[in-house]
MILUM-723557 format. One record per residue (C-alpha): residue number from 1; residue in one letter; x, y, z. Coordinates in Angstrom, 2 decimals, decimal comma, padded with zeros to 5 digits, always signed. Last residue first. Layout:
REM MILUM-723557
<rec NUM; 'a'; <X; Y; Z>>
...
This chain:
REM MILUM-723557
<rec 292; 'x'; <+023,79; +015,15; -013,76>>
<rec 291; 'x'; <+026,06; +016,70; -016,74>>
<rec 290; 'x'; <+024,66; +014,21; -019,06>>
<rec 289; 'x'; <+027,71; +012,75; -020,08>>
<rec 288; 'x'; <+029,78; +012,75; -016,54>>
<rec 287; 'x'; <+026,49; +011,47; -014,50>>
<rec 286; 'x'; <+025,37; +009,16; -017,22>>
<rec 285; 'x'; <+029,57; +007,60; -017,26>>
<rec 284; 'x'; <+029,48; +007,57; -013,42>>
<rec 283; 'x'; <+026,23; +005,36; -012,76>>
<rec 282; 'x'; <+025,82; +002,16; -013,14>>
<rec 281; 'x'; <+028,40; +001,85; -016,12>>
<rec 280; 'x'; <+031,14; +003,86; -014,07>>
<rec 279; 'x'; <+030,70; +002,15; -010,91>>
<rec 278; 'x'; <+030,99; -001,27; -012,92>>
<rec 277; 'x'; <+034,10; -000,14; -014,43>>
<rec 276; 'x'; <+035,19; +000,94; -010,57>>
<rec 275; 'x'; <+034,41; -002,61; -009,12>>
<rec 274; 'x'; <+036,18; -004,12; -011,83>>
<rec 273; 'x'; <+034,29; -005,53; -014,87>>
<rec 272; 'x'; <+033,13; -009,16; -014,69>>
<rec 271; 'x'; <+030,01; -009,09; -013,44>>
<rec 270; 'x'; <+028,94; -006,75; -016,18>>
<rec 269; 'x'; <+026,22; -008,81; -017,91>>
<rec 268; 'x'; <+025,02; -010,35; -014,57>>
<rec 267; 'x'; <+024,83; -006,61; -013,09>>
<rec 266; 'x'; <+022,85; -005,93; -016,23>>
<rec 265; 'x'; <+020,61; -009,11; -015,86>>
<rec 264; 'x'; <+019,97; -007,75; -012,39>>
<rec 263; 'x'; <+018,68; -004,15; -013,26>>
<rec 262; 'x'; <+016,35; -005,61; -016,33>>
<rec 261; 'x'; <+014,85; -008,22; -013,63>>
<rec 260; 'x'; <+014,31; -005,66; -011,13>>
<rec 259; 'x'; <+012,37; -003,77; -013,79>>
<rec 258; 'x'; <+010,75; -006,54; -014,45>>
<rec 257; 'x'; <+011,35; -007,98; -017,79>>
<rec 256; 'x'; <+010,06; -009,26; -021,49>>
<rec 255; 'x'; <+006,89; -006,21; -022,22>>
<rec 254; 'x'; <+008,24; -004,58; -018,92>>
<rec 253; 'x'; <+011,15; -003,16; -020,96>>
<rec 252; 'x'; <+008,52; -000,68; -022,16>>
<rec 251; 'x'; <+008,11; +000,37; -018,83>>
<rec 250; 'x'; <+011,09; +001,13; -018,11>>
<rec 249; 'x'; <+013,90; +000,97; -020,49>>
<rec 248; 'x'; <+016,01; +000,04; -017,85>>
<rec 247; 'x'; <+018,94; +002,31; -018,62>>
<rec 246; 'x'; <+022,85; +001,31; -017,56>>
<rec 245; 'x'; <+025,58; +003,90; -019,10>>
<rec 244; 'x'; <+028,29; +003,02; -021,43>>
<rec 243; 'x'; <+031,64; +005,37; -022,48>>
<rec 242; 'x'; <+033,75; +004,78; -019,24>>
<rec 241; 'x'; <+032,84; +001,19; -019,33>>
<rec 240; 'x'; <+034,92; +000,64; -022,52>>
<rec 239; 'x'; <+033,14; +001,86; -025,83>>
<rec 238; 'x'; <+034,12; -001,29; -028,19>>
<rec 237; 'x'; <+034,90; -004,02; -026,16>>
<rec 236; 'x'; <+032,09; -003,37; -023,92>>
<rec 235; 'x'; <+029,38; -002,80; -026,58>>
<rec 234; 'x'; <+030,63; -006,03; -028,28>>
<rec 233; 'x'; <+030,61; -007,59; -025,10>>
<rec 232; 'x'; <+026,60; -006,67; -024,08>>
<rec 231; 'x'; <+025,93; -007,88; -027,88>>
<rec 230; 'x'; <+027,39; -011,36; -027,11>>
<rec 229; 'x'; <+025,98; -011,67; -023,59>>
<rec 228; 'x'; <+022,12; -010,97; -024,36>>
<rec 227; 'x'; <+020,81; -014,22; -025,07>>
<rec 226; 'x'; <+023,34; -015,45; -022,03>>
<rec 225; 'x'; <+021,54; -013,45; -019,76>>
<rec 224; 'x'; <+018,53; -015,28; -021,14>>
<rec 223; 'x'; <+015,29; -014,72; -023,42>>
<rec 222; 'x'; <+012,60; -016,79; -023,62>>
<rec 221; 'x'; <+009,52; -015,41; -023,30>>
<rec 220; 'x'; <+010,47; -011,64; -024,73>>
<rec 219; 'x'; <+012,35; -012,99; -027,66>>
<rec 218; 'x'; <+015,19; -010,70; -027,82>>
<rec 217; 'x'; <+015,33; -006,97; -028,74>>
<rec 216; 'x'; <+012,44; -006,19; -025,83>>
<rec 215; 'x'; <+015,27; -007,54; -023,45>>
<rec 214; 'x'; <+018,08; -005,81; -025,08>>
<rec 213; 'x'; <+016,52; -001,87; -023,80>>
<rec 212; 'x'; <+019,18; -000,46; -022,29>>
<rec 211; 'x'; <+023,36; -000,68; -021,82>>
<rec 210; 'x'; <+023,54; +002,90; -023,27>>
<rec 209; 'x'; <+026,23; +004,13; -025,53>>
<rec 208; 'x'; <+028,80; +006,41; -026,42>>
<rec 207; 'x'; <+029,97; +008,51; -028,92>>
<rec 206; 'x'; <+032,25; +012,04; -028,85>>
<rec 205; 'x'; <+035,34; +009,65; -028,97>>
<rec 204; 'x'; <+034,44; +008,50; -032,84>>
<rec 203; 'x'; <+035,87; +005,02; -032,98>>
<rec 202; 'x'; <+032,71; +003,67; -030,85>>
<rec 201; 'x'; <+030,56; +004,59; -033,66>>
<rec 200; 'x'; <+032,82; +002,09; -035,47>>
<rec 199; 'x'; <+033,05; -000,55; -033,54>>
<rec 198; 'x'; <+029,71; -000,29; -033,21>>
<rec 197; 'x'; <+029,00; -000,37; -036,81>>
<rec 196; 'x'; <+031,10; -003,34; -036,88>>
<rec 195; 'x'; <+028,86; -005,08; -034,52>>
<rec 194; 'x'; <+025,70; -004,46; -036,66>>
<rec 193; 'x'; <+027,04; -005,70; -039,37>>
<rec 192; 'x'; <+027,25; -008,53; -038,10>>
<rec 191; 'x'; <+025,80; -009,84; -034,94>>
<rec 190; 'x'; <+022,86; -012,27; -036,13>>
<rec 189; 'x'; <+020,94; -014,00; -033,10>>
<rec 188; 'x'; <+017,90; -013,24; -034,60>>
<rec 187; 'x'; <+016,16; -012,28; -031,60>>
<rec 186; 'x'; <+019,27; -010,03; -030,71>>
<rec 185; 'x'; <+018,87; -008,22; -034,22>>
<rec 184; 'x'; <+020,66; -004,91; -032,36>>
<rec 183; 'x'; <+018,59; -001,97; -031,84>>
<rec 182; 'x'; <+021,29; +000,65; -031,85>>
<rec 181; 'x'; <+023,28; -000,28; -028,32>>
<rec 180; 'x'; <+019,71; +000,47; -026,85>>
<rec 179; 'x'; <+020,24; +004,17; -027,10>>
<rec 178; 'x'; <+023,43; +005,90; -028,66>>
<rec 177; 'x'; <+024,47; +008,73; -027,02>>
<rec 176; 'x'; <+026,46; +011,57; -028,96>>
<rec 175; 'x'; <+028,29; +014,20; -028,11>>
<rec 174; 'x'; <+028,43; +017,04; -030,36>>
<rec 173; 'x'; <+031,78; +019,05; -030,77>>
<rec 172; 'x'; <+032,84; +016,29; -032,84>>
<rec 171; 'x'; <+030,11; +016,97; -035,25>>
<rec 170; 'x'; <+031,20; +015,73; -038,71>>
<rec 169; 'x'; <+032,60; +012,19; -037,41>>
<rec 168; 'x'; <+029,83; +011,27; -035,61>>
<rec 167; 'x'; <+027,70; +012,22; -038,15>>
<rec 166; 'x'; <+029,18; +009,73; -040,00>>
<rec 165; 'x'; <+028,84; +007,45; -037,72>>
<rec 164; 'x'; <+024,96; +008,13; -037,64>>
<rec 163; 'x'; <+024,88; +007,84; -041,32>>
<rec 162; 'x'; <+026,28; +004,19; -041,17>>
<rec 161; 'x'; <+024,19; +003,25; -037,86>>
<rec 160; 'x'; <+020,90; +003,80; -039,75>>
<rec 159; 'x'; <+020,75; +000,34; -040,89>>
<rec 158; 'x'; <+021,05; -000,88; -037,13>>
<rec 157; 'x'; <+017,96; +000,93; -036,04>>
<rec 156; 'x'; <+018,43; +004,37; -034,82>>
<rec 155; 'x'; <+017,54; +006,19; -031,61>>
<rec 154; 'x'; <+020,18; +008,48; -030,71>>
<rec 153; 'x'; <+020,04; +010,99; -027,78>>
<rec 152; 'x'; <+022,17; +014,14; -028,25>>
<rec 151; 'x'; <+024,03; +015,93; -025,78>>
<rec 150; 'x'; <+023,31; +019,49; -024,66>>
<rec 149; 'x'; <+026,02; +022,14; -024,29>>
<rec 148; 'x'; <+023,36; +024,09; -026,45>>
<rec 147; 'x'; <+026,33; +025,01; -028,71>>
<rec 146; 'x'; <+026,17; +020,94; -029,18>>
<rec 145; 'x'; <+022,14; +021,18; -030,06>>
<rec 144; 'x'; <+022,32; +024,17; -032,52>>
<rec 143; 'x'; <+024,92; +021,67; -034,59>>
<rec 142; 'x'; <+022,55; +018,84; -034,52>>
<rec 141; 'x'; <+020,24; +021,43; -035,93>>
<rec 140; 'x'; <+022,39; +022,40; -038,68>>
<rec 139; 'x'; <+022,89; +018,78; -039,50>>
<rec 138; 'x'; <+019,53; +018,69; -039,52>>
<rec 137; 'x'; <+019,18; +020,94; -041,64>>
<rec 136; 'x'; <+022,12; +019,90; -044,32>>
<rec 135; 'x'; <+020,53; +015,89; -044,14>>
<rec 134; 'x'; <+022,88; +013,82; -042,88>>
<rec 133; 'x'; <+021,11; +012,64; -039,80>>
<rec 132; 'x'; <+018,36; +011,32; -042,40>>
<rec 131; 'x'; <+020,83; +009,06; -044,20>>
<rec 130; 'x'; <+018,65; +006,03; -043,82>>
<rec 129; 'x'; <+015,53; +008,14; -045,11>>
<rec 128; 'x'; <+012,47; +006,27; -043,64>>
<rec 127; 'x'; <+012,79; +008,06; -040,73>>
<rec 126; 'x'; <+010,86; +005,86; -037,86>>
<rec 125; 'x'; <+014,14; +004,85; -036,50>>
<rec 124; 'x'; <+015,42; +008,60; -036,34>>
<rec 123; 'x'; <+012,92; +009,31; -033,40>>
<rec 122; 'x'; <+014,16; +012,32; -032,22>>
<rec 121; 'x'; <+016,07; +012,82; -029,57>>
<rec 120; 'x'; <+017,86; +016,25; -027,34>>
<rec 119; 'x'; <+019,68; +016,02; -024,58>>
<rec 118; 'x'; <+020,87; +017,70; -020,60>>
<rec 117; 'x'; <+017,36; +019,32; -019,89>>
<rec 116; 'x'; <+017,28; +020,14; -016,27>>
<rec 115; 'x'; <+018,03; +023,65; -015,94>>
<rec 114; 'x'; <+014,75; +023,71; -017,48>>
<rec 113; 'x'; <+012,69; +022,58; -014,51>>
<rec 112; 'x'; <+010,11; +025,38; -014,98>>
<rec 111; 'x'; <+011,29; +026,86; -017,94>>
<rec 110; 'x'; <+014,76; +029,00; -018,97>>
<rec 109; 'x'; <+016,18; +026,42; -020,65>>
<rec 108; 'x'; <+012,78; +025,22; -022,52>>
<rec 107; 'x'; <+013,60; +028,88; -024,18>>
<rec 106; 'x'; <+016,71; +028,86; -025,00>>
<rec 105; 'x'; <+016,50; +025,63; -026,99>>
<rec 104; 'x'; <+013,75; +027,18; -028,79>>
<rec 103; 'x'; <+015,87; +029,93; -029,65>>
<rec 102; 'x'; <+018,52; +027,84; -030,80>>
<rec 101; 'x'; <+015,51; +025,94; -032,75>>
<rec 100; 'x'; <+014,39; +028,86; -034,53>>
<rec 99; 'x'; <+015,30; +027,94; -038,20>>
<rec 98; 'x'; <+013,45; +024,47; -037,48>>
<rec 97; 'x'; <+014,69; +021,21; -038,64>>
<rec 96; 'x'; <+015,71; +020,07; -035,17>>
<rec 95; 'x'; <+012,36; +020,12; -033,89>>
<rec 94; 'x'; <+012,15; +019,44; -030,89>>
<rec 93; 'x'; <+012,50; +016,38; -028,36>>
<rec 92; 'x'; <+013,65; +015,96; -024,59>>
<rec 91; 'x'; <+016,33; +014,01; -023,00>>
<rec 90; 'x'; <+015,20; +015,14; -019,15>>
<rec 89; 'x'; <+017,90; +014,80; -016,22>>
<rec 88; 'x'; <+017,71; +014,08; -012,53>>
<rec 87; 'x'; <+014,62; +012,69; -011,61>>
<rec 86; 'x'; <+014,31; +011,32; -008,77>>
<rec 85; 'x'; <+013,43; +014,24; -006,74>>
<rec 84; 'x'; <+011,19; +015,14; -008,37>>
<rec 83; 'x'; <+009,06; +018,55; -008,73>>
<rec 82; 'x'; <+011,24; +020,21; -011,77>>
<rec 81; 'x'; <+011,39; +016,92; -013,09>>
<rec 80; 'x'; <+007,79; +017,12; -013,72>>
<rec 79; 'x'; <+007,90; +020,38; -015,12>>
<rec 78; 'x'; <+010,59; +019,56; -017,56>>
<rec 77; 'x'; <+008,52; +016,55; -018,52>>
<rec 76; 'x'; <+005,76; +018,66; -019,34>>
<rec 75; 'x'; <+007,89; +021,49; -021,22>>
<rec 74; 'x'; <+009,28; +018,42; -023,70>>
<rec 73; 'x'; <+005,89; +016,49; -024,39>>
<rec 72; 'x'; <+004,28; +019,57; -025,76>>
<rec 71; 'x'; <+007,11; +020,11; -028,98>>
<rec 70; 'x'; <+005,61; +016,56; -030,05>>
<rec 69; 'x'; <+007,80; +014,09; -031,51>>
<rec 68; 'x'; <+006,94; +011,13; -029,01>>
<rec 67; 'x'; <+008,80; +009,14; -026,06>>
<rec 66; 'x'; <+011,37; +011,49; -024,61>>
<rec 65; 'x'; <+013,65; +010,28; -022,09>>
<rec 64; 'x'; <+013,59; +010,82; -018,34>>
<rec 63; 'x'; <+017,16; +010,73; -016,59>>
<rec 62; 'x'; <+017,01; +008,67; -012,97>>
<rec 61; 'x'; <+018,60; +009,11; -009,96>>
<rec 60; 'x'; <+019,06; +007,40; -006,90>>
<rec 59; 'x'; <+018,26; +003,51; -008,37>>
<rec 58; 'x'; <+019,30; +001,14; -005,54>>
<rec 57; 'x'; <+016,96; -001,74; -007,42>>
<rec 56; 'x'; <+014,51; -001,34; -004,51>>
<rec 55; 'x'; <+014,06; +002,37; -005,07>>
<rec 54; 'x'; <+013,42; +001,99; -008,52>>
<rec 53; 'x'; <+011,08; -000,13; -008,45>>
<rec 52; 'x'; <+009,31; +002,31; -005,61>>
<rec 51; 'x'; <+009,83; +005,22; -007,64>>
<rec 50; 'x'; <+008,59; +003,86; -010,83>>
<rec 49; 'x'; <+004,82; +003,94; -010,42>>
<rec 48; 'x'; <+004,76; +007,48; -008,57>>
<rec 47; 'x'; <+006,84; +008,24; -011,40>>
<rec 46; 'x'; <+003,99; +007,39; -013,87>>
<rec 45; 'x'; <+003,00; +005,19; -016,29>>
<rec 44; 'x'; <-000,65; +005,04; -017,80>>
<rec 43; 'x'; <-001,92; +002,14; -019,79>>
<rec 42; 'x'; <-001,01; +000,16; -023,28>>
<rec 41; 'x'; <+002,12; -001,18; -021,32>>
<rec 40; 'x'; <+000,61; -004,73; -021,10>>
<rec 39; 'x'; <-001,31; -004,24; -024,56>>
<rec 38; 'x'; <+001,96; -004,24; -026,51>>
<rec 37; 'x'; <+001,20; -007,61; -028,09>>
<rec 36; 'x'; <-002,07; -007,50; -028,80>>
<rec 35; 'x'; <-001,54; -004,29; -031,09>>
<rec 34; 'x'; <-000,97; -000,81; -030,68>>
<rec 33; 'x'; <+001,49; +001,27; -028,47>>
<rec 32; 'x'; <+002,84; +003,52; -030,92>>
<rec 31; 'x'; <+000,30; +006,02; -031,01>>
<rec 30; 'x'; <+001,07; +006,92; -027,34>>
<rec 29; 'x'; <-001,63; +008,98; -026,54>>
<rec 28; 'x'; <-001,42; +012,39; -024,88>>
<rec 27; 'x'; <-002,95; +014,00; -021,63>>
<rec 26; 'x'; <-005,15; +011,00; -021,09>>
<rec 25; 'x'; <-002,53; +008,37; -022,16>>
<rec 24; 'x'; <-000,47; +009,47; -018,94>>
<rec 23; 'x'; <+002,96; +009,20; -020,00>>
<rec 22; 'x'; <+006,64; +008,19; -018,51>>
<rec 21; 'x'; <+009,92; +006,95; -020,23>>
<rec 20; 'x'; <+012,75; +005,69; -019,04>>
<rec 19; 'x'; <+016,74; +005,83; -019,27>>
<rec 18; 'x'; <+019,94; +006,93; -017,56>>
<rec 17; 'x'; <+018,84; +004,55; -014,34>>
<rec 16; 'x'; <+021,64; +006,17; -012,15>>
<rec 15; 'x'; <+022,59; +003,44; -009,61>>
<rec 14; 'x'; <+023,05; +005,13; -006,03>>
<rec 13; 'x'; <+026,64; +005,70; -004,78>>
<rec 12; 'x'; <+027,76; +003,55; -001,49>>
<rec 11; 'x'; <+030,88; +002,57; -003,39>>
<rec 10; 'x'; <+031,46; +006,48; -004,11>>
<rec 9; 'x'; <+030,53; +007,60; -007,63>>
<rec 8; 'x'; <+033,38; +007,74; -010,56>>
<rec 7; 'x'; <+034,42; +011,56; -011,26>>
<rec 6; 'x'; <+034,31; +011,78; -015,35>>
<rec 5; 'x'; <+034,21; +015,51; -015,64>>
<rec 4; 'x'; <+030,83; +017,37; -015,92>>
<rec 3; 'x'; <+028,54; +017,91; -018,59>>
<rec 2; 'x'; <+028,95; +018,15; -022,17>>
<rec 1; 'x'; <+031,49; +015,39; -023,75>>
C-alpha cells in the first residue's frame, strides 16, 4: 500500500472522514445533480459548511474526493487543502489516457497544496464499457498512478467489479480503494453477485474499501442500520478492519442522512469490532493507505 505503515491512532485519535466532496456551482456546475430528487444538494458546499459537522462527529481530518472529470477541479482542491486544516488528503482526477500523465502527475505535485494529493478517480460508473479498467491505456495510466506512490480511487457499479478485480490482479504495485463498497443493490435487498465480487476484490491484498456512501444505496426514507448490516458484514468479512476506512459521503449522503447520522450508523455497524478494529476503520486504515 502507498503511504505510511499501519500505526493504529491513540484512543483519543480524531475520526478521519476518508471521503467528501465540495463545489461551489458558480465556479463549476455539477451536471449530475438534476432532477427533483437531488434538489437538496443542488446548492453550494463548502468546508466552512462541513467543519462544524465534522467537528461534532470527532472528525480531525478529512480526505477530499473528486467529484467531476475536469483537469480544473484537481489544482482547486489542492489549493484549498493547501489552506485547511482539515483537510488532509485530496483524491483528485486526470486523465489517465493521456501520454503525459506522469508529467501531469508531476506537476499537480509540485502545486500549491500538492504534497497533498495521495489518489487518483475517475468516474468508471459512467463508462459504458464494463471492462474499461482493462483497456491497454488505461492500464498504462493506472500504472503511471502506482510509480506516482499514489493510490487509486474506484468508483464502479457492481457490474464493473469483474474488470476491476482483474485489475487488481495485474497491478499489484497499485493500491486500490474501492468507494462505497462498489454500489451495492442495498434498495433491492439482493447481495449476490455483488458479494462475491467482494470477496474477490478483497482476495487481491493491494484492495480495500471504504465504509461510505450505503445510505443513498438504500431507500433514502426508510432506511435502517439493519438495511445496511448485511453489506457492512460482507465488507468486514472480506477486507478485515485493517483494509476499510469510514467516509460520510458528505453532502451527497445528506440526500437519506445527516452527517451525524451517517457517523453514528457506522459506529452502530461496527459496534462489534474491538476497540483497535474500530480505531483502524475510523481512522488508521485512511491514514496508512493514503499516506495522511
Amino acid at each position: 500500500m502507498s503511504g505510511a505503515p499501519h500505526r493504529p491512532p491513540t484512543p483519543s485519535a480524531p475520526v478521519v472522514d476518508a471521503h467528501h466532496h465540495v463545489w461551489d456551482l458558480s465556479v463549476r456546475d455539477q451536471d449530475w445533480i438534476t432532477g427533483p430528487a437531488m434538489a437538496p444538494i443542488r446548492r453550494d458546499f463548502g468546508v466552512a459548511d462541513l467543519a462544524p459537522e465534522a467537528r461534532a462527529a470527532g472528525v480531525g481530518a478529512t480526505v477530499l474526493v473528486q467529484t467531476v472529470t475536469v483537469a480544473g477541479e484537481t489544482p482547486e482542491f489542492l489549493a484549498l487543502a493547501d489552506t485547511s486544516e482539515l483537510i488532509a488528503g485530496v483524491v483528485g482526477w486526470t486523465d489517465l489516457t493521456a501520454p503525459d500523465i506522469a508529467d501531469t502527475l508531476a506537476a499537480l505535485r509540485e502545486m500549491p497544496g500538492g504534497d497533498k494529493l495521495v489518489g487518483i478517480r475517475h468516474q468508471v460508473q459512467g463508462e459504458p464499457d464494463p471492462e474499461w479498467l482493462l483497456r491497454p491505456d488505461v492500464r498504462r495510466g493506472l500504472t503511471a498512478v502506482a510509480a506516482a506512490g499514489l493510490a487509486y480511487d474506484l468508483i464502479v457499479l457492481p457490474h464493473q467489479l469483474p474488470a476491476a478485480i482483474t485489475a487488481a490482479a495485474l497491478l499489484p504495485q497499485l493500491t486500490f480503494v474501492l468507494d462505497h463498497l462498489g454500489k451495492p443493490p442495498v434498495s433491492a435487498g439482493d447481495l449476490d453477485p455483488w458479494a462475491g465480487h467482494i470477496r474477490a476484490l478483497a482476495a487481491r491484498p493491494n484492495a480495500v474499501c471504504k465504509l461510505s456512501g450505503l445510505v443513498t444505496e438504500a431507500a433514502w426514507d426508510s432506511w435502517t442500520a439493519d438495511t445496511l448490516r448485511p453489506y457492512t458484514e460482507t465488507a468486514l468479512d472480506a477486507f478485515g478492519s485493517a483494509r476499510l476506512m469510514f467516509g460520510s459521503d458528505w453532502p451527497v449522503c445528506r440526500l437519506a442522512a445527516s452527517y451525524a447520522e451517517v457517523v453514528a450508523v457506522t459506529r452502530t455497524l461496527t459496534g462489534g469490532l474491538s476497540e483497535n478494529e474500530r480505531r483502524a476503520v475510523f481512522g488508521g486504515t485512511a491514514t496508512a493507505v493514503y499516506g495522511l
